[in-house]
Structure formats: structure tokens, C-alpha cells
C-alpha positions in Angstrom: 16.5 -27.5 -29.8 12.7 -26.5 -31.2 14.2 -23.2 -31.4 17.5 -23.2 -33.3 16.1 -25.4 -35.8 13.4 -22.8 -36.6 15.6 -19.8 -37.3 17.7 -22.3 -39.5 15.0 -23.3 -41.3 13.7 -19.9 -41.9 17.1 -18.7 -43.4 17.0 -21.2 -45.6 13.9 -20.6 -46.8 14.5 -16.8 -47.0 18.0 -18.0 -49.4 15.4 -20.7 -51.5 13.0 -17.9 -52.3 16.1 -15.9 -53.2 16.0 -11.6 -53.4 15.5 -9.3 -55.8 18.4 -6.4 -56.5 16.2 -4.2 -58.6 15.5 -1.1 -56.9 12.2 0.0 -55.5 10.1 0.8 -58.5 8.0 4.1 -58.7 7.1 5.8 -61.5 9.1 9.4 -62.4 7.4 12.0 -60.6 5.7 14.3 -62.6 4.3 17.7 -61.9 0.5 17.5 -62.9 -1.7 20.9 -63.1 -5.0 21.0 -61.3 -7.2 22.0 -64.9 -6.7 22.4 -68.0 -5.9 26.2 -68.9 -7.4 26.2 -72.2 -10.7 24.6 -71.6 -11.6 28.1 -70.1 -13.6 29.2 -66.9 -16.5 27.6 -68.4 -15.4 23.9 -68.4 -16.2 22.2 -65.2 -14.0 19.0 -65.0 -14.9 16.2 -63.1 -12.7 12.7 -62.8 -16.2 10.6 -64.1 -16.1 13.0 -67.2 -14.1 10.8 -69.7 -14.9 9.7 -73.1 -17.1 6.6 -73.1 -15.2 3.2 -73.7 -15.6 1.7 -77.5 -15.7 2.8 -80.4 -16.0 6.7 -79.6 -16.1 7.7 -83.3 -19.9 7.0 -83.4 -20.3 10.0 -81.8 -20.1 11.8 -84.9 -23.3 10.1 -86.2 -22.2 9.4 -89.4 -23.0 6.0 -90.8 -20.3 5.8 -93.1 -17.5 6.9 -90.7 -18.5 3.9 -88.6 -18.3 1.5 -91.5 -15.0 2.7 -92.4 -13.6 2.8 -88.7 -14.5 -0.9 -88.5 -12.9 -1.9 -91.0 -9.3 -0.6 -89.9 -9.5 -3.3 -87.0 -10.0 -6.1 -89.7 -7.3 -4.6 -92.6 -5.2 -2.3 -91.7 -1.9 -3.9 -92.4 0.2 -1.4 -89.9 -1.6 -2.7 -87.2 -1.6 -5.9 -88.4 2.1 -5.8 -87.6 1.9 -3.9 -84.5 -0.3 -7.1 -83.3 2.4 -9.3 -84.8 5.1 -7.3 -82.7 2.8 -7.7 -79.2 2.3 -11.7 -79.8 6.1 -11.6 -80.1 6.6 -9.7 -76.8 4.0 -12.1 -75.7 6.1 -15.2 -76.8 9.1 -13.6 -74.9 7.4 -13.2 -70.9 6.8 -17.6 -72.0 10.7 -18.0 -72.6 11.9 -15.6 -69.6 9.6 -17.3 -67.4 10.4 -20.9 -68.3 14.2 -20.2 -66.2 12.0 -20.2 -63.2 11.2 -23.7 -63.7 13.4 -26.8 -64.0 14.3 -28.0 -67.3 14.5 -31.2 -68.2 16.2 -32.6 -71.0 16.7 -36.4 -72.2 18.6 -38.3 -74.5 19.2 -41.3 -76.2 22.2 -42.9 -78.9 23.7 -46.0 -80.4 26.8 -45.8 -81.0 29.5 -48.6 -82.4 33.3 -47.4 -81.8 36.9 -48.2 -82.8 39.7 -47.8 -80.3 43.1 -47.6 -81.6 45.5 -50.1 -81.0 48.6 -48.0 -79.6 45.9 -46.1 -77.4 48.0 -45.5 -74.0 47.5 -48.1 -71.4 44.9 -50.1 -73.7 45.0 -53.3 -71.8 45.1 -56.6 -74.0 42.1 -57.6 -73.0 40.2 -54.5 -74.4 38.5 -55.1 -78.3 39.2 -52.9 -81.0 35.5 -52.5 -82.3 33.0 -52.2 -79.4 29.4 -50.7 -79.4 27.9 -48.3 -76.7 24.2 -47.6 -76.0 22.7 -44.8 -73.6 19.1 -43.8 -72.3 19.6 -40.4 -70.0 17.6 -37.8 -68.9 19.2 -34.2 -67.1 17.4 -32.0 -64.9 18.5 -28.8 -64.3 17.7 -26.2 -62.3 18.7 -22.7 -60.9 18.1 -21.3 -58.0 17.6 -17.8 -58.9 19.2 -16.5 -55.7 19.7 -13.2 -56.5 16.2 -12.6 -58.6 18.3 -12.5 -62.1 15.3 -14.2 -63.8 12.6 -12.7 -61.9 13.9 -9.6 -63.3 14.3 -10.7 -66.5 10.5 -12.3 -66.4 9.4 -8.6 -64.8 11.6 -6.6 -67.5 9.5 -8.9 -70.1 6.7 -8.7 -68.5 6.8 -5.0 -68.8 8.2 -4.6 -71.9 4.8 -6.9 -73.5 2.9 -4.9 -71.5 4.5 -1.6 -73.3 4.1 -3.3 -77.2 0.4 -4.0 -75.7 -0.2 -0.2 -74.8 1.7 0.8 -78.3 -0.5 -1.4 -80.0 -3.4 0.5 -78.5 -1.4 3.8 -79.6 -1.0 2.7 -83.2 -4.9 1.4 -83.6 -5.9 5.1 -82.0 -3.4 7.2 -84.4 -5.2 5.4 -87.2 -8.8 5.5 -86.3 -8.1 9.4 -85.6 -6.4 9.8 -89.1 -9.0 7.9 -90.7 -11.2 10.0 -89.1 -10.0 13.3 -90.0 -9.0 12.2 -93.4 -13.0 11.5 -93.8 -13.4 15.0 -91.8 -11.6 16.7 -94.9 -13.2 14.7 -97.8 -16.3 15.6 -96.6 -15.5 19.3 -96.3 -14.2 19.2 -100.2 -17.1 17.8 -100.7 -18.8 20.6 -99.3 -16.5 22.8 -101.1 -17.9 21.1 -104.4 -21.1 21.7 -103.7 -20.5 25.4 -103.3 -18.4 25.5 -106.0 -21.0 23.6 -108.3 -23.7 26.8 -107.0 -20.8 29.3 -107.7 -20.5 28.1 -111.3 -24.0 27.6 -112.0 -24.3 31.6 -110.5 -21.6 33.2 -112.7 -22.7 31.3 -115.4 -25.9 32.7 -115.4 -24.1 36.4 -114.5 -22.2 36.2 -117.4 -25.0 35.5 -119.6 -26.7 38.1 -118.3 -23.6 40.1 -119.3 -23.1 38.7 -122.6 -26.7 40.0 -123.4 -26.5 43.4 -122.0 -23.2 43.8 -124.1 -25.5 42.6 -127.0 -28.2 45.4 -126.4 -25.1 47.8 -126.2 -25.9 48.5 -122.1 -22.7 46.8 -120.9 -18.9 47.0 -122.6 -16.9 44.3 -123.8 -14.9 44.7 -120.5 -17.7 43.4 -118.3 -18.0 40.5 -120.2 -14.6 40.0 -119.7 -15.0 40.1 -116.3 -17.8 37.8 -115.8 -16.2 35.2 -118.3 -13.1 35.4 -116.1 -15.0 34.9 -112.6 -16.7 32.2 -114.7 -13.3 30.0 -115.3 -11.7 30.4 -112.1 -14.6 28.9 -110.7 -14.5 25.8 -112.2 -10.8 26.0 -112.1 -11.1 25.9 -108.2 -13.9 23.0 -108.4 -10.9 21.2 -110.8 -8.8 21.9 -107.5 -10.9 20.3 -105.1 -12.3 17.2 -107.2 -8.0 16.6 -107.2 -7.5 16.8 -103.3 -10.7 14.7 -102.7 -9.3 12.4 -104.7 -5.9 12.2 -102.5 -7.7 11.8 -99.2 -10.2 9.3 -101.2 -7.2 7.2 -101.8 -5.7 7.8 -98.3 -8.7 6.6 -97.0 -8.5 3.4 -98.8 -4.7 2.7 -97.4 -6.3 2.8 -94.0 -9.1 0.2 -94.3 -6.5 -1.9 -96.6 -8.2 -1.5 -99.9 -6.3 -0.7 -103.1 -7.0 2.7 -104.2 -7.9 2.0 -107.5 -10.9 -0.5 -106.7 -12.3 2.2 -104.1 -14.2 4.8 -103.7 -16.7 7.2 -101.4 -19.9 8.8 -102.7 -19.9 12.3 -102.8 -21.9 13.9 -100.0 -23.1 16.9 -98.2 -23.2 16.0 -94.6 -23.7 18.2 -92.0 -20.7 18.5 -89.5 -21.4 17.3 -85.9 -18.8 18.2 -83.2 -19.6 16.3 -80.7 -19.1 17.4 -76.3 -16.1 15.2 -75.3 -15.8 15.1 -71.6 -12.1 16.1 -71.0 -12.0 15.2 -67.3 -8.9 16.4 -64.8 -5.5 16.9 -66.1 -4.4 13.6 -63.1 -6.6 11.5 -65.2 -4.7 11.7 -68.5 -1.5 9.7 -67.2 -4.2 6.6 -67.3 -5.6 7.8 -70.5 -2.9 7.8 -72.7 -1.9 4.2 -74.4 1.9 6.0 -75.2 2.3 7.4 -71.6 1.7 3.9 -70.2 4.2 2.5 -72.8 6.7 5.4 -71.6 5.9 3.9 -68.0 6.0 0.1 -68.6 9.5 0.9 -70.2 10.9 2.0 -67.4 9.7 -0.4 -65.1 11.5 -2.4 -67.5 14.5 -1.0 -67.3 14.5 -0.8 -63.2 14.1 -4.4 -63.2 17.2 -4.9 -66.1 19.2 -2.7 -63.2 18.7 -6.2 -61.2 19.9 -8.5 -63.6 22.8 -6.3 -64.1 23.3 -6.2 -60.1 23.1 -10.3 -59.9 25.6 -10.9 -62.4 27.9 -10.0 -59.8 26.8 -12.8 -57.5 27.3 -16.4 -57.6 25.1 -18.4 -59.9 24.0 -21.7 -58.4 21.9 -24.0 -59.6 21.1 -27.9 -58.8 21.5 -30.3 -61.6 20.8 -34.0 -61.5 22.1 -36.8 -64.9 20.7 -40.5 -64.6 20.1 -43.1 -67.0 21.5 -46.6 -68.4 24.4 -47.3 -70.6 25.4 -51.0 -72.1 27.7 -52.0 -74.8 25.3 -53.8 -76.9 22.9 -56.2 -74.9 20.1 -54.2 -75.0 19.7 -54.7 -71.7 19.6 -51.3 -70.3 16.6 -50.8 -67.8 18.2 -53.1 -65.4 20.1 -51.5 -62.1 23.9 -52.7 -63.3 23.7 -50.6 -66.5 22.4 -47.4 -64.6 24.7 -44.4 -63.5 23.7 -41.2 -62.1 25.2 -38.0 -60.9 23.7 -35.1 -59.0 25.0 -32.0 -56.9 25.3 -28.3 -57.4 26.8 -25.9 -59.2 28.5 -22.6 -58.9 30.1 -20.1 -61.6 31.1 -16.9 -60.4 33.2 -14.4 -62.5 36.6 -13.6 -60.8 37.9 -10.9 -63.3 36.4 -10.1 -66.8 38.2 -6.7 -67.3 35.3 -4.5 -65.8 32.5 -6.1 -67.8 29.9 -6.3 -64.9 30.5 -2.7 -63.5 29.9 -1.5 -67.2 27.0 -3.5 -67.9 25.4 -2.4 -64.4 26.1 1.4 -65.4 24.7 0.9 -69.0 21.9 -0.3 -67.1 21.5 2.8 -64.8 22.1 5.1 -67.7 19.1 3.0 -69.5 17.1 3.5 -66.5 16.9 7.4 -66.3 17.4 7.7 -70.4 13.6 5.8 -69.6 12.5 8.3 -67.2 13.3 10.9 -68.9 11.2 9.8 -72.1 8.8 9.1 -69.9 8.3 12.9 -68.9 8.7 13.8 -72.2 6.3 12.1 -73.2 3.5 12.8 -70.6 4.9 16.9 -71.6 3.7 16.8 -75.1 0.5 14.3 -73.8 -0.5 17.8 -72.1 0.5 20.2 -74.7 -1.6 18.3 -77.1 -4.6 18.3 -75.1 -4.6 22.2 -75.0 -3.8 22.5 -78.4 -6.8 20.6 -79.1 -8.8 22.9 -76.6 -7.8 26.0 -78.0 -7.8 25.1 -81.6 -11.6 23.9 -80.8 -12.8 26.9 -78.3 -10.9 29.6 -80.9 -12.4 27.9 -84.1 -15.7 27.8 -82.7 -15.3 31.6 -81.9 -14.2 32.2 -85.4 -17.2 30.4 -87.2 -19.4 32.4 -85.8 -18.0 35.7 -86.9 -17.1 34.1 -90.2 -21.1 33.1 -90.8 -21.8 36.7 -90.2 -19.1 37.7 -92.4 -21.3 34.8 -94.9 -24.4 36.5 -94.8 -23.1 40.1 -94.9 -21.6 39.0 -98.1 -24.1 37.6 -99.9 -26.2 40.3 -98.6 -23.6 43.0 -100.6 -23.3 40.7 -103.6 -27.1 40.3 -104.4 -27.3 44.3 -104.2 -24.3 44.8 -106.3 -26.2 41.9 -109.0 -29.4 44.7 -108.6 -27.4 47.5 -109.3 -25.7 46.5 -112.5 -29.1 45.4 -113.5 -30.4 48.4 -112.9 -27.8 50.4 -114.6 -26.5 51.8 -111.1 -23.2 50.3 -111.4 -20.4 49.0 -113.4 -19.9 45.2 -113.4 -16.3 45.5 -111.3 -18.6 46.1 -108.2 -20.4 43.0 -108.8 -17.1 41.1 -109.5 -15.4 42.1 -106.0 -19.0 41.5 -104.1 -18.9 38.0 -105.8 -15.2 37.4 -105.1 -15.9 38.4 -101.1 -19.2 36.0 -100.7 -17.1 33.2 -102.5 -14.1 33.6 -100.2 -16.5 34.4 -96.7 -18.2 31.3 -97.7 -15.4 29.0 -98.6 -13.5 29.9 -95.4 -16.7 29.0 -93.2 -16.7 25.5 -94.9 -12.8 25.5 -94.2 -13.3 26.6 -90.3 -16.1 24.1 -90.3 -13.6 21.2 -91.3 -10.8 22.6 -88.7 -13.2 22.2 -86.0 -14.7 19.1 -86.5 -10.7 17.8 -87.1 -9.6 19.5 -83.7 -12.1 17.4 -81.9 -10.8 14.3 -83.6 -7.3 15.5 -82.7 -8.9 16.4 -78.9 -10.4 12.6 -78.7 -6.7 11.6 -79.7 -5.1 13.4 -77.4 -7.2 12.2 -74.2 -6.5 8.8 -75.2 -10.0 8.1 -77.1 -11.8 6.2 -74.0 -9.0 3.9 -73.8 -7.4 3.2 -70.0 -4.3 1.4 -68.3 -6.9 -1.3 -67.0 -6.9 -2.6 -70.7 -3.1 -3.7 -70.0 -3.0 -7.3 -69.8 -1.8 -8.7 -66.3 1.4 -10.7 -66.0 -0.6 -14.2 -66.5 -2.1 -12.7 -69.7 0.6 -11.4 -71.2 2.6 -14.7 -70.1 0.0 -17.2 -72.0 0.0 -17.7 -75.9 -3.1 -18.2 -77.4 -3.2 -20.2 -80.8 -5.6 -17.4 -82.0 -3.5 -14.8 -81.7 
């Protein structure tokens, strides 16, 4: 006897907990390289090599970059909303998860009525105006036999976990613009200082021009010349004061201050590219904020493939109504005025015109339109992170030749500057020596701005120390915090 009962109650148990039609989740299989082709034969990558967890930008050693970066956190109003749009995802793994418990619901009214007279089979006995008063309480509750609302808690669950990694993606794509937005107003400002030499330079060229054409050693053409080198220079530093101004006022957006009530102090500062750690190409899947969204998504849509599957089960659920109803003795917690009603339920769709089958195959097609972005998006994770390597290992090639090309430049336009003194030379050599040292040096400051900006874009690209163990866990993502 012992033994049929126990099978008995183990089916029942196994049809209590109730299945799950969701297919087996993995994530889409990707192909991922062994290294990373452009960080050359030099680079030796190991998995601890990643960039250190925090606030990475204070690896630049610039006080002021740190005190702007903090601020994003605090006013930013983009990732205000972003943080808005996660407590919302947040708000909606509560609500799914709330079908897996009963619900009860309870009720109360006083009500005074009026029967007609001619109602059909009103007996004579039966007054026209007669009051009605009920206390009741429901409880409800489904069975979830099929895992409908696990999968609907899961493809929540999944979907807050995705807003929390795109949160994550939003506060890195601003930190990184913030931070090469400061990488190019300090290069102008660079350029300003240059420029400021530059002007000083010519100025005191073309005075040294203007008096030779007074002693009648040098021709009206000369001066020409030098006045003309003169006014472009401070044309260009015109230039540059108006783009340092645009990233000045870009800036602000960022750290959510009006542009007209803030402003940077102009200053030199030598550029520091820091070593990031780049790691092993397997590491970047858990590196990336917007590859984990791209993942979380489609776990989210495997699990909607089970609610779509359980629609075409039967939906049963246990429901239970008691309470007390008088007509207007006030009497009602006594046992004659109580009723009750309990037993199950069952709703099962015999023909809807195909609905189910096309909801289950919008599902499907959800399923691998998710995959698909999912690769997608892990293919331009790695195509970013080799950009960033080559843009870095190519610029760093090319600021060395171009400070040779620097001091080679300078060199020729200080013996050009002799000669004309001397009388050696006409004044258009000096012009096209001063033209070359100008450009040599302006495109250094330019290179050096590039590179410091393609390690920004590099720390971007490996995620910028972020990792998919600062996804929240169901229970977190499930509970709402009043600070939030």
C-alpha cells in the first residue's frame, strides 16, 4: 500500500511544482580569437591583466579630470533617466513575481435596493425596498503548471538585469566622452599656447622686417610677408579659442551645468597615456556592460518562448470567496449570515483563429532576432578593441617621427631667421621654414591629443573595469528600494 501511495504522491508533487516549456538556455555561440591581432607580438596578455575596478579615469593623473568625472554620477541628466528606466525594470520583476503568490482581495458594501413589482415570480411576500450588506474576502491563486509566470518572472528578471547592464553602458559612454572632450580642450589649449609663442615670434620677425625695409636692406615685399605670417597666426589662435569654447560648453552638458555659468581654466598639461591591461580576447564577453545586455535579452526572449508555449495548455488555478451578507441587521459576523465558495478553475482556448501558433512563432522569431544582435554586438565589441590598439600603437609610432620632424624644423627655421639677418637670404626662405616648424609642431600637439583620446576610446572599448558580477541577482533586481 506504502508503495502506491508514494509514486502518487510524487506525481502530484512533480504537477504542484509545475514545468517549465522554455527551452534550455545557452548563450549564442561565438567564435572568440585566442589574442588580440593588433596589440602586436610585444603584448603579452594574461586573464588577471584587466583594468582595475573604479573609477579608472584617475589614471590619467589629472586633478581636474577627476573632479569633472565625479560629477557626471551626481548630474548628468541622461543617466539620470537611464537610472529612472532600471528602477522601472526593477518595479516590473515585483509585479511579474507577485502571480507566483496568492492574491487576496476583500471587499465590503451597503447597499439599499428596489425590486420591481411585476418582477417574474416575485412572491407576495417579498418587499419592494430592502437593504443588503456584505463583508467578503477572495483568494486566488494559480497554479502555474506550465511555468507561464516563471517565465514571465525570468523574462523580467532578465530584461532588469539588461536596463542594469545598459545603465552601466550609458554611465561608461559618458565618462569616456567626458573624458576625451577634456582630452581635446586640453590639446587646444596646448595649441593656444603655441600659437600665443607663434605670434609673439612673427611679431618680433616682422619688426625686424619692418626695420630693415627702413634702413633700405629689405623690400616692401618682405614686409609683406612677415605682416601676412603675422595675421594668420592670430587668425588660427581666433580658431582655436572658438573650438575650445565648443568642447568648454560640451563639457558642461556632461556634468549638468549650464554652459553659460561654466567654465575651465586654461592650462598646459602634460599628456599622460596611461598602460591599460587589455587582457585575453575570452575575457571581453564579461567586460562589456552592452554585450551582457545583448545576452540578458536573449535569455529574455528564450524564457518569452515559454509563455508563448503555456498559452497552449490549460490554465488552472484555485480560488476560494467567503464572507457574511445580511439585509440590514448588522449582524454579520455570526455563522447564519456567512456563505462561501471554493474549487478550481480551468480556461483553455478551443479555437482563436491561429492566435497561439502565431504568438509562439513571433516568439521564436524574437528569440533568434536576439541572438543575432547578440553577435553583432560582441563583433563590433572586438573591432573596437583593435581599432583602439592600432590607433594607439600607430599614433605612438607617428609621434615619434613627427618630434623629429619638430626639431628638424625649428632647427631649419632659426638658420633661415640667421640668414636673412645676415643678408644670405631673401625673407621667402624664412617664411616657408616658419610655415614648416608651425605645421611640424601643431600636428605633434594634434597626434598627442589622438593618442591620449585612443586610450580613452581603448578603456571604453574593454568595458572600463566594469564586469558581469556587478549584475544584480534575481532577489536584487526583484526588491525596490525607497532610495532608488
Amino acid at each position: 500500500m506504502k508503495r502506491a501511495i508514494r509514486p502518487a504522491l510524487l506525481g502530484t508533487s512533480l504537477l504542484l511544482s509545475g514545468c517549465s516549456l522554455a527551452p534550455a538556455y545557452k548563450p549564442p555561440a561565438m567564435a572568440i580569437p585566442a589574442a588580440y591581432k593588433e596589440a602586436g607580438p610585444w603584448q603579452v596578455a594574461h586573464p588577471s591583466d584587466t583594468l582595475p575596478r573604479g573609477p579608472w579615469w584617475t589614471s590619467y593623473d589629472d586633478p581636474v579630470l577627476d573632479g569633472l568625472e565625479s560629477q557626471v554620477d551626481a548630474r548628468n541628466p541622461d543617466l539620470a533617466v537611464a537610472v529612472a528606466d532600471y528602477d522601472i525594470a526593477r518595479a516590473d520583476v515585483a509585479e511579474a513575481r507577485s502571480g507566483l503568490l496568492p492574491q487576496v482581495t476583500t471587499g465590503a458594501s451597503m447597499d439599499t435596493n428596489r425590486q420591481s413589482a411585476r418582477r417574474p415570480l416575485r412572491s407576495a411576500n417579498q418587499p419592494t425596498l430592502y437593504p443588503s450588506n456584505t463583508v467578503d474576502a477572495e483568494v486566488d491563486y494559480d497554479l502555474d503548471l506550465w511555468g507561464r509566470i516563471r517565465n514571465e518572472v525570468a523574462t523580467e528578471k532578465a530584461a532588469a538585469q539588461a536596463s542594469a547592464a545598459d545603465l552601466a553602458t550609458i554611465r561608461l559612454s559618458l565618462h569616456a566622452e567626458l573624458a576625451n572632450d577634456y582630452a581635446a580642450l586640453r590639446g587646444l589649449d596646448a595649441q593656444e599656447d603655441l600659437l600665443t609663442q607663434t605670434v609673439a615670434d612673427y611679431q618680433r620677425a616682422w619688426t625686424i622686417t619692418q626695420a630693415r625695409y627702413d634702413g633700405k636692406i629689405a623690400s616692401g615685399m618682405d614686409v609683406g610677408r612677415a605682416r601676412d605670417q603675422l595675421d594668420a597666426a592670430q587668425a588660427q589662435a581666433s580658431d582655436v579659442a572658438a573650438q575650445r569654447a565648443l568642447y568648454e560648453h560640451a563639457i558642461a552638458s556632461l556634468v549638468g551645468h549650464p554652459a553659460s555659468a561654466f567654465s575651465i581654466t586654461p592650462k598646459v598639461v602634460a599628456p599622460k597615456v596611461p598602460q591599460i591591461p587589455i587582457g585575453v580576447p575570452s575575457t571581453l564577453l564579461q567586460r562589456r556592460p552592452d554585450i551582457a545586455a545583448a545576452e540578458r535579452r536573449v535569455a529574455a526572449a528564450n524564457a518569452t518562448v515559454g509563455v508563448a508555449r503555456a498559452a497552449f495548455y490549460p490554465d488552472i488555478s484555485l480560488s476560494a470567496l467567503l464572507g457574511f451578507q445580511d439585509t440590514g441587521e448588522l449582524a454579520l459576523i455570526s455563522a447564519p449570515y456567512s456563505f462561501w465558495t471554493i474549487g478550481p478553475q480551468l480556461a483553455l482556448p478551443l479555437f482563436e483563429g491561429g492566435l497561439r501558433h502565431a504568438q509562439e512563432a513571433a516568439a521564436n522569431a524574437s528569440l533568434r532576432a536576439a541572438g543575432d544582435n547578440y553577435r553583432s554586438v560582441v563583433l563590433s565589441a572586438f573591432q573596437q578593441v583593435e581599432d583602439s590598439l592600432s590607433n594607439l600603437r600607430l599614433l605612438s609610432r607617428e609621434l615619434r617621427q613627427e618630434d623629429a620632424a619638430v626639431q628638424a624644423a625649428k632647427h631649419v627655421e632659426a638658420m633661415a631667421m640667421r640668414l636673412y639677418q645676415d643678408g644670405a637670404s631673401n625673407y621667402l626662405d624664412v617664411v616657408v621654414a616658419q610655415t614648416a616648424a608651425l605645421q611640424a609642431e601643431q600636428t605633434a600637439l594634434a597626434l598627442q591629443t589622438r593618442e591620449l583620446q585612443a586610450s580613452v576610446q581603448l578603456v571604453r572599448a574593454l568595458g572600463g573595469g566594469w564586469s558581469t558580477r556587478d549584475l544584480p541577482d534575481g532577489q536584487m533586481v526583484a526588491t525596490l528600494k525607497a532610495s532608488s
